[in-house]
Backbone as a chain_set.jsonl record, in Angstrom:
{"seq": "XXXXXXXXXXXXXXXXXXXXXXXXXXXXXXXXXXXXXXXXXXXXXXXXXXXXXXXXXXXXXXXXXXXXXXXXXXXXXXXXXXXXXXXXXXXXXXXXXXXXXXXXXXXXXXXXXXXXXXXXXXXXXXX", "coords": {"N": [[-7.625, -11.108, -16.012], [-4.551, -10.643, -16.692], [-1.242, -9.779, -15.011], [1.447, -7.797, -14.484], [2.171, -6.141, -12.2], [3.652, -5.481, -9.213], [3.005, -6.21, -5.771], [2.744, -4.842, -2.245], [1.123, -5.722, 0.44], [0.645, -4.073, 3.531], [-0.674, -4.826, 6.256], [-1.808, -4.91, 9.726], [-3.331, -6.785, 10.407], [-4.454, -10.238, 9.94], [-6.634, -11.522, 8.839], [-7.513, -9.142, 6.607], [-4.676, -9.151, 5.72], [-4.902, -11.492, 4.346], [-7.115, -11.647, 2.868], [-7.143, -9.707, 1.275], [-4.471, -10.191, -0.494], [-5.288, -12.676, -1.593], [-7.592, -12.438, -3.105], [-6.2, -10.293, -4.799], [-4.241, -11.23, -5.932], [-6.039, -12.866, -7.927], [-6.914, -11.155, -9.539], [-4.591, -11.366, -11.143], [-2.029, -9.922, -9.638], [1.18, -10.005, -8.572], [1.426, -10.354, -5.236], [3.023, -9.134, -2.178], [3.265, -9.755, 1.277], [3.228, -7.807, 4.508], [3.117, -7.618, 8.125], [3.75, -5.172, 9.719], [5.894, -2.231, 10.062], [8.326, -2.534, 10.411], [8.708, -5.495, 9.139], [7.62, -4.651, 6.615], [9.35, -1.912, 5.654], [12.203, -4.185, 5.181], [11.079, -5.809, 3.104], [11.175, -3.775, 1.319], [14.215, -3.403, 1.09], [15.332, -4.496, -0.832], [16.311, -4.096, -4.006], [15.619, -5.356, -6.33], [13.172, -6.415, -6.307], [11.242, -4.467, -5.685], [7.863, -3.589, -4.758], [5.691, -2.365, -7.326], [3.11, -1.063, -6.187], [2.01, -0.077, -2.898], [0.23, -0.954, -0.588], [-0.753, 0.41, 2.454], [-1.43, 0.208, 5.41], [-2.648, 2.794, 8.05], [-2.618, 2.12, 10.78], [-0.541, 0.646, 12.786], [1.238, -1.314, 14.083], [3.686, -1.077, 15.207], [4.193, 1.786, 14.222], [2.644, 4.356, 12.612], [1.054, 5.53, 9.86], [1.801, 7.199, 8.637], [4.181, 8.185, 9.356], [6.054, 6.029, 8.707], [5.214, 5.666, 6.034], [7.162, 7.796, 5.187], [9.442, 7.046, 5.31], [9.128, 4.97, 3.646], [8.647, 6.138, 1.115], [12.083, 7.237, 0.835], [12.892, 4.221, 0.332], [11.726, 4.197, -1.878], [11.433, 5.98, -4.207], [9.919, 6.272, -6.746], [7.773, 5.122, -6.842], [4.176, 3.769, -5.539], [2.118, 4.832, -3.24], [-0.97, 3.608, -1.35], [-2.664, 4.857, 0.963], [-4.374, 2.805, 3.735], [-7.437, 3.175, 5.589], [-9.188, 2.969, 8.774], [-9.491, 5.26, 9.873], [-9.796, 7.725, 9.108], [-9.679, 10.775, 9.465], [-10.307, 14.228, 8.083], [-8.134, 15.277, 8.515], [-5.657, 13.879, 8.919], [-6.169, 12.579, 6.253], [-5.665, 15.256, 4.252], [-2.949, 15.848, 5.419], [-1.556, 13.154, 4.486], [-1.59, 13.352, 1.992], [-0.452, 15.457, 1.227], [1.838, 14.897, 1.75], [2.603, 12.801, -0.037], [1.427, 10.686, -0.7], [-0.452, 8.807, -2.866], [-3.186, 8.021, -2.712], [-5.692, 7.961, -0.493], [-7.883, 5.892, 1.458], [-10.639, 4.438, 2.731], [-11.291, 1.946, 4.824], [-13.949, -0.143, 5.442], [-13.957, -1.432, 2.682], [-13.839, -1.998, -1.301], [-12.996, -4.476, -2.828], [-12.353, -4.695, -5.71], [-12.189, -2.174, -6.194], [-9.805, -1.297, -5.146], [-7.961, -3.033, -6.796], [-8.863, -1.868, -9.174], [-7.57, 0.997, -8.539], [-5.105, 0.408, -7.949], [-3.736, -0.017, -10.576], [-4.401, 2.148, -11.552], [-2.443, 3.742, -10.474], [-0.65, 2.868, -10.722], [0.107, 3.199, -13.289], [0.124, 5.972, -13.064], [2.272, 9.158, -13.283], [5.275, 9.213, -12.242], [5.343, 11.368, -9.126]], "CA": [[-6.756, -10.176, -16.703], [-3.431, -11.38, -15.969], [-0.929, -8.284, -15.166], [2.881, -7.989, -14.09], [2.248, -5.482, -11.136], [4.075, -6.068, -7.572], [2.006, -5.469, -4.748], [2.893, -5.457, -1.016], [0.202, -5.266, 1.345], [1.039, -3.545, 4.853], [-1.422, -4.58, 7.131], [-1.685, -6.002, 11.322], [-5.087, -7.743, 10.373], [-4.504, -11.503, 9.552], [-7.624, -11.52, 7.593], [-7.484, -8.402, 5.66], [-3.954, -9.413, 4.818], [-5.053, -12.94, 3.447], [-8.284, -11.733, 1.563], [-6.29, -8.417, 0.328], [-3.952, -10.807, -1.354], [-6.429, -13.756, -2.268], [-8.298, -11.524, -4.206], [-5.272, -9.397, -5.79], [-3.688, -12.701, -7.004], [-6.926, -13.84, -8.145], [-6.797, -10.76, -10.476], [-3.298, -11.375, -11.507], [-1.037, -9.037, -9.339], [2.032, -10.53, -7.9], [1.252, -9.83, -4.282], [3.693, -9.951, -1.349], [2.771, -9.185, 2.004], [4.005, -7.512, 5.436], [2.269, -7.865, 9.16], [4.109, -4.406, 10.425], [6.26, -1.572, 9.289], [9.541, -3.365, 9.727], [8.915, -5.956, 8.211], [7.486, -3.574, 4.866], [10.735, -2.051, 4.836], [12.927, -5.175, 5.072], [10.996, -6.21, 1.925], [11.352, -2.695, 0.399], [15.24, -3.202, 0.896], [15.906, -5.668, -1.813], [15.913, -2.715, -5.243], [15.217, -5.642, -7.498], [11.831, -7.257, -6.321], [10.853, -3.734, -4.966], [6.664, -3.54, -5.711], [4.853, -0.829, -8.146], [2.229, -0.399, -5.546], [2.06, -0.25, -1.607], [-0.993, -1.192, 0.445], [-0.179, 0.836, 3.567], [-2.471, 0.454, 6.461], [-2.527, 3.771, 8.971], [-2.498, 2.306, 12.227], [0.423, -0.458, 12.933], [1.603, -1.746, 16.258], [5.083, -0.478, 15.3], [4.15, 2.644, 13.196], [2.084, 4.879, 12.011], [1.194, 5.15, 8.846], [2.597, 8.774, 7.97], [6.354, 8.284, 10.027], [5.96, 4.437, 7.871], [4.902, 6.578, 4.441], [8.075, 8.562, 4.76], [10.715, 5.669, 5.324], [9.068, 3.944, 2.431], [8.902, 6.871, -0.015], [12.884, 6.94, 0.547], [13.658, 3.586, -0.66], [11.467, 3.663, -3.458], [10.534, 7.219, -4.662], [8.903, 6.425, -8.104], [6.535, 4.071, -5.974], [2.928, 4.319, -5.142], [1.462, 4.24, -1.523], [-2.514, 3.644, -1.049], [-2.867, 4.625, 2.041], [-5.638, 2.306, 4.299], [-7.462, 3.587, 7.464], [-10.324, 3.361, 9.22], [-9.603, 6.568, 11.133], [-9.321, 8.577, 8.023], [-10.144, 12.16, 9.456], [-9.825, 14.733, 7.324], [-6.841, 16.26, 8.959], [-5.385, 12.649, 8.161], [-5.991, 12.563, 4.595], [-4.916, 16.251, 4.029], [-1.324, 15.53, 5.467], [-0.906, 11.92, 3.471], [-1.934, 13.904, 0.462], [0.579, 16.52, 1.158], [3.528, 13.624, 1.805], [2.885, 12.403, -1.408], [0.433, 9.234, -0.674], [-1.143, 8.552, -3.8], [-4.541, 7.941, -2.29], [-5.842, 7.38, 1.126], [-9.18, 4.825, 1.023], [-11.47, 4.135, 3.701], [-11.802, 0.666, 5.559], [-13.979, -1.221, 4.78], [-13.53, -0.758, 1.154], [-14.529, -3.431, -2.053], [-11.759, -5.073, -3.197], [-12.518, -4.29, -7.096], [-12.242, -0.435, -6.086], [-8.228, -1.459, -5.18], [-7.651, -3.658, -8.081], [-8.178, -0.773, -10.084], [-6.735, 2.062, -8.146], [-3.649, -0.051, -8.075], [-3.423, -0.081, -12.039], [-4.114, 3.36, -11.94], [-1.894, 3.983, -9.755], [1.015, 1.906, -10.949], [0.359, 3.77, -14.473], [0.456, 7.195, -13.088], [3.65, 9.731, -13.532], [5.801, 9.987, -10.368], [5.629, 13.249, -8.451]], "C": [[-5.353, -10.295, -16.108], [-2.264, -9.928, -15.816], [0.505, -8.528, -14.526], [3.39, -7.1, -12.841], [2.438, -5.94, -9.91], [3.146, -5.332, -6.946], [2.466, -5.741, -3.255], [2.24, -4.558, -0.641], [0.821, -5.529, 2.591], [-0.058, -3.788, 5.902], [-1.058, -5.5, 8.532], [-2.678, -6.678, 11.25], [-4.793, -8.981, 9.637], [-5.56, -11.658, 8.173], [-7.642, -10.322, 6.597], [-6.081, -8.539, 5.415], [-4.517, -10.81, 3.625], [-6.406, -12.187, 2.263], [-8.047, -10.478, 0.881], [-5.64, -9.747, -0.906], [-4.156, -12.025, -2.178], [-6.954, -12.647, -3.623], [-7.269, -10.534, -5.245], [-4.57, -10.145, -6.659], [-4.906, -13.05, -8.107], [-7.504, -13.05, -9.405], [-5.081, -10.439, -11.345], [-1.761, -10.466, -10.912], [-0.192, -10.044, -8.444], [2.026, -9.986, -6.4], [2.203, -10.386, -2.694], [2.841, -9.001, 0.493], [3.241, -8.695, 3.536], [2.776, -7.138, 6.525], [2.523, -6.409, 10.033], [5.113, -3.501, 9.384], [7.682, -2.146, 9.3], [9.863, -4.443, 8.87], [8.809, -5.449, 6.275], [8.631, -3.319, 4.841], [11.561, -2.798, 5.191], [12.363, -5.548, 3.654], [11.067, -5.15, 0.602], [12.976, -2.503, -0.018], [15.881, -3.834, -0.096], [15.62, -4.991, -3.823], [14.875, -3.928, -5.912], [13.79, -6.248, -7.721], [11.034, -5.804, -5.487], [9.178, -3.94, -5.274], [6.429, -2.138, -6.445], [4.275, -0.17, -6.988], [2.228, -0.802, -4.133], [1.113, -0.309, -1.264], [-0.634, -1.363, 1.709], [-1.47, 1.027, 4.339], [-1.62, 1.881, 7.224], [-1.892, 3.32, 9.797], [-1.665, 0.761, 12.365], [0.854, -0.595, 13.615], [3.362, -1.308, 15.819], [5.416, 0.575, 14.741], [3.006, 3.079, 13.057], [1.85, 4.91, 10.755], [1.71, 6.172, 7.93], [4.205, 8.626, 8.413], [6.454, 7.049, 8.664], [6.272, 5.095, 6.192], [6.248, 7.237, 4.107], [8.762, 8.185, 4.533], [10.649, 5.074, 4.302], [9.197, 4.967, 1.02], [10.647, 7.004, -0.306], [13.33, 5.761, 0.131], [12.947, 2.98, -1.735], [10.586, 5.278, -3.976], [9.623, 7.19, -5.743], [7.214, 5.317, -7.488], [5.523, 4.499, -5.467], [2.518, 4.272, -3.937], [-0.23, 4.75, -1.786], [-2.368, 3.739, 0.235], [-4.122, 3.766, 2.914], [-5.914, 2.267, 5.406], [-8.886, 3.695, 7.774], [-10.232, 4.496, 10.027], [-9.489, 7.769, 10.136], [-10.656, 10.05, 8.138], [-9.649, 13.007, 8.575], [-8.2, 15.769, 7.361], [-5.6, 15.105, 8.435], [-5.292, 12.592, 6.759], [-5.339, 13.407, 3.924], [-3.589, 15.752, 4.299], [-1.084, 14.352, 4.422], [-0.782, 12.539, 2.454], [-0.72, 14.571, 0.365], [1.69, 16.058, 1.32], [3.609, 13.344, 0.668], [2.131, 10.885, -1.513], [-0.263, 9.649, -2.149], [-2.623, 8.688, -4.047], [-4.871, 7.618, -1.464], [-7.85, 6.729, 0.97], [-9.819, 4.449, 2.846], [-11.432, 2.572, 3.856], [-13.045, 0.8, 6.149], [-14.288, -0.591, 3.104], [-13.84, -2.025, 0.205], [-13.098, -3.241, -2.64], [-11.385, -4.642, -5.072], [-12.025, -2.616, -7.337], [-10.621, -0.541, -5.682], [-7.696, -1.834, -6.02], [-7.371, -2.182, -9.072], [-7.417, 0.462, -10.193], [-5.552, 1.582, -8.282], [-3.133, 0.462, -9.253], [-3.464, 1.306, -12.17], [-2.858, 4.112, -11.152], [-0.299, 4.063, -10.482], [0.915, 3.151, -12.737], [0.264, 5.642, -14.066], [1.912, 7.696, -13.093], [4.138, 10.186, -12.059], [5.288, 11.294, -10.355], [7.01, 13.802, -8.575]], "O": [[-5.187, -9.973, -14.931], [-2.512, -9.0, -16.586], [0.637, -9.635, -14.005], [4.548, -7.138, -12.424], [1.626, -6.711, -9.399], [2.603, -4.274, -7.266], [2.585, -6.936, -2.982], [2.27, -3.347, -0.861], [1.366, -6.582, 2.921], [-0.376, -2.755, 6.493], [-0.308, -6.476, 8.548], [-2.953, -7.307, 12.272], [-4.893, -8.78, 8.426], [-5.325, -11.836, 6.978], [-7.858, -10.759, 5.467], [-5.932, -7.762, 4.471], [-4.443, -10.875, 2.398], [-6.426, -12.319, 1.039], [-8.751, -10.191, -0.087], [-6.242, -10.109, -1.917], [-3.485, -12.377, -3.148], [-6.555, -12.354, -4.75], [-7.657, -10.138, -6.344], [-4.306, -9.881, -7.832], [-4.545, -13.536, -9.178], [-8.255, -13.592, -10.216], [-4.693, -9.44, -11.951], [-0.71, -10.375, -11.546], [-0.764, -10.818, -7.675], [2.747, -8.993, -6.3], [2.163, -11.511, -2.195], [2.143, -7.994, 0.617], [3.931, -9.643, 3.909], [1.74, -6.572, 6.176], [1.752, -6.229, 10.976], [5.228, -3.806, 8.197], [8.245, -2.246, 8.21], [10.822, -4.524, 8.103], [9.462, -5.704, 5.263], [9.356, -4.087, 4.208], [12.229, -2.09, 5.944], [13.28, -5.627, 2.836], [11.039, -5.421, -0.599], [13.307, -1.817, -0.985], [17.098, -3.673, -0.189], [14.837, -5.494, -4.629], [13.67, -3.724, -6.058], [13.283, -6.526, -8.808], [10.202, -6.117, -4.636], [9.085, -4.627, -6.291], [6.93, -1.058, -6.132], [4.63, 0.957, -6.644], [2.461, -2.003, -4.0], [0.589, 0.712, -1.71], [-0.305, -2.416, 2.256], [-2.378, 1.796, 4.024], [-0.413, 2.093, 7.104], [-0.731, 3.696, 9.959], [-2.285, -0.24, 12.005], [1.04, 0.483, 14.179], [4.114, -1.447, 16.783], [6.615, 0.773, 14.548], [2.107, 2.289, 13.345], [2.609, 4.107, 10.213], [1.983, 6.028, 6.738], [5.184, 8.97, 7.752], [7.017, 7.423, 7.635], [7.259, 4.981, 5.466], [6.574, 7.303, 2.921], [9.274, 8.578, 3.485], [11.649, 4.578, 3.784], [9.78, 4.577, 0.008], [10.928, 6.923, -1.502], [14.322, 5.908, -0.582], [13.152, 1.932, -2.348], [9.373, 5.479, -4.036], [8.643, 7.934, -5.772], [6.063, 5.084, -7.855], [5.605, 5.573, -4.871], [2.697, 3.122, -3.537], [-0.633, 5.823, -2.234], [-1.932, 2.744, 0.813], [-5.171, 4.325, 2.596], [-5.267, 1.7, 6.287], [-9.668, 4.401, 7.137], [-11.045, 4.604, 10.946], [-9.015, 8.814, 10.582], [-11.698, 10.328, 7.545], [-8.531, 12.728, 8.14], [-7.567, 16.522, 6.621], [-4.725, 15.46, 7.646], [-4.194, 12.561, 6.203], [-4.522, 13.023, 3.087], [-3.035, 15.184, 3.357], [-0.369, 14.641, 3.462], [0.258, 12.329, 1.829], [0.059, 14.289, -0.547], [2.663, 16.762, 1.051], [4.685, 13.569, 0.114], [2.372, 10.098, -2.429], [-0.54, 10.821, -2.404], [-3.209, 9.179, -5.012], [-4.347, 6.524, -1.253], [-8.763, 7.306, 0.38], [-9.157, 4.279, 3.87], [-11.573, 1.955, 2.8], [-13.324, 1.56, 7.076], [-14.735, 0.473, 2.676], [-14.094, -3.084, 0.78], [-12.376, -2.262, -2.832], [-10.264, -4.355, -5.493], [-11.631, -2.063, -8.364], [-10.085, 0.502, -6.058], [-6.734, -1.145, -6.359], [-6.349, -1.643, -9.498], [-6.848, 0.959, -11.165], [-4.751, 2.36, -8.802], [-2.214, 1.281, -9.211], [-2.6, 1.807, -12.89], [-2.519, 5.226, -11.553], [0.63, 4.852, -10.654], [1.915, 3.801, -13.04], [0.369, 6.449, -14.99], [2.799, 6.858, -12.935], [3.745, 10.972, -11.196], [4.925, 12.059, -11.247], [7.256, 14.942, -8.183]]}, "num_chains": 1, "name": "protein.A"}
């Protein structure tokens, strides 16, 4: 299903960046990808290739994933953030929710269950 949705995935995991974006290509999403939170926003700074949807890991050797969430909601407010965490207590999820994260997802997670949250995602109405 071929589709026109940007995607940048935020993660410090080598392999769950590569088989995040193997598999998101592999259902047609233009997928770019970032190893830390500076590099995410360095690729969030450029308006015109900004993505629809964010694949924001929690826990990042230079960030968090809530201080990270906030920096990125300013330079792209109509933009989605998935949040992704294996530490996802509920005190955790409550706050993302209440920032304005989109959806916060458990690690390890099936790749089909992102695909489509994305799309739903990307087709929901800002906040």
């Amino acid at each position: 299903m071929p589709s026109d949705l940007r995607v940048l995935v935020v993660d410090d995991e080598p392999l769950i960046r590569w088989s995040l974006s193997q598999a998101l290509e592999e259902r047609g999403f233009d997928v770019r990808v970032a190893s830390d939170g500076l590099t995410a926003l360095a690729a969030l700074a450029d308006d015109a290739s900004q993505p629809d949807v964010v694949l924001l890991d929690y826990m990042l050797p230079d960030s968090n994933g809530l201080s990270l969430f906030e920096r990125i909601r300013d330079l792209m407010p109509a933009g989605r953030v998935i949040l992704m965490t294996a530490y996802g207590s509920p005190e955790v999820v409550d706050k993302a929710l209440q920032l304005g994260v989109y959806r916060v997802v458990s690690k390890p997670f099936e790749v089909t269950d992102i695909a489509s949250m994305i799309r739903h995602a990307s087709a929901a109405t800002p906040a």
